[in-house]
C-alpha positions, 0 to 999 in steps of 0.5 A: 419843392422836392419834399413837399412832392415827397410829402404829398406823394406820401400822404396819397399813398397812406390814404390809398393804402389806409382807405383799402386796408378798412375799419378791421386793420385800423382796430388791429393796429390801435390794438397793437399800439395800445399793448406796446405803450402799456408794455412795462419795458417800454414805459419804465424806458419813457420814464428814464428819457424823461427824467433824462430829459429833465435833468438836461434842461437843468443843465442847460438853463444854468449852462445858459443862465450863466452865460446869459444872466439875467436876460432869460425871460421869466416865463423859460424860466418858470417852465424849466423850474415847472418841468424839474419840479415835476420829477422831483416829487417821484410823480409823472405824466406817464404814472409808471412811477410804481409799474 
C-alpha cells in the first residue's frame, strides 16, 4: 500500500509540476532529449549494450539449453536465434553501425 500512495503522490505532483511548467518547457526538454540520443557517444554506447546484451543471451540459451534440453519452447528459441542473428549482419535497430 505504501508504493502505490508513493506512486500517486508522484504522479500528482509530476502533473502539478508539468501543467505549471507549460508548452515551452516541455519543447526545451524534447529538444534536449532529442540532442542527447543522437549524440555519437551515446549511441556508439547503446550499440555496445546491445551487442553486449546479445552476446549474453547466447550464453544463457546454451547455459539453460544444456540444463534444460529440449524442453525450451520453440518460440524462446527462434527469439533468441532472431535476436543473435540481428547483431551478426553489423545491422541494428539504432543505425549507428557507420557514426
Amino acid at each position: 500500500m505504501r508504493y502505490r500512495l508513493t506512486f500517486i503522490a508522484g504522479v500528482a505532483l509530476g502533473y502539478v509540476l508539468g501543467t505549471r511548467a507549460g508548452r515551452e518547457r516541455y519543447e526545451q526538454l524534447k529538444k534536449s532529449a532529442r540532442q542527447f540520443a543522437q549524440n555519437p557517444a551515446v549511441r556508439n554506447t547503446c550499440e555496445s549494450a546491445a551487442q553486449s546484451g546479445r552476446e549474453f543471451a547466447g550464453k544463457a540459451y546454451h547455459a539453460v539449453g544444456d540444463k534444460v534440453g529440449e524442453k525450451v519452447p520453440a518460440s524462446v528459441a527462434d527469439r533468441v536465434r532472431s535476436l543473435r542473428g540481428r547483431g551478426a549482419n553489423g545491422e541494428d535497430d539504432w543505425g549507428t553501425t557507420n557514426t
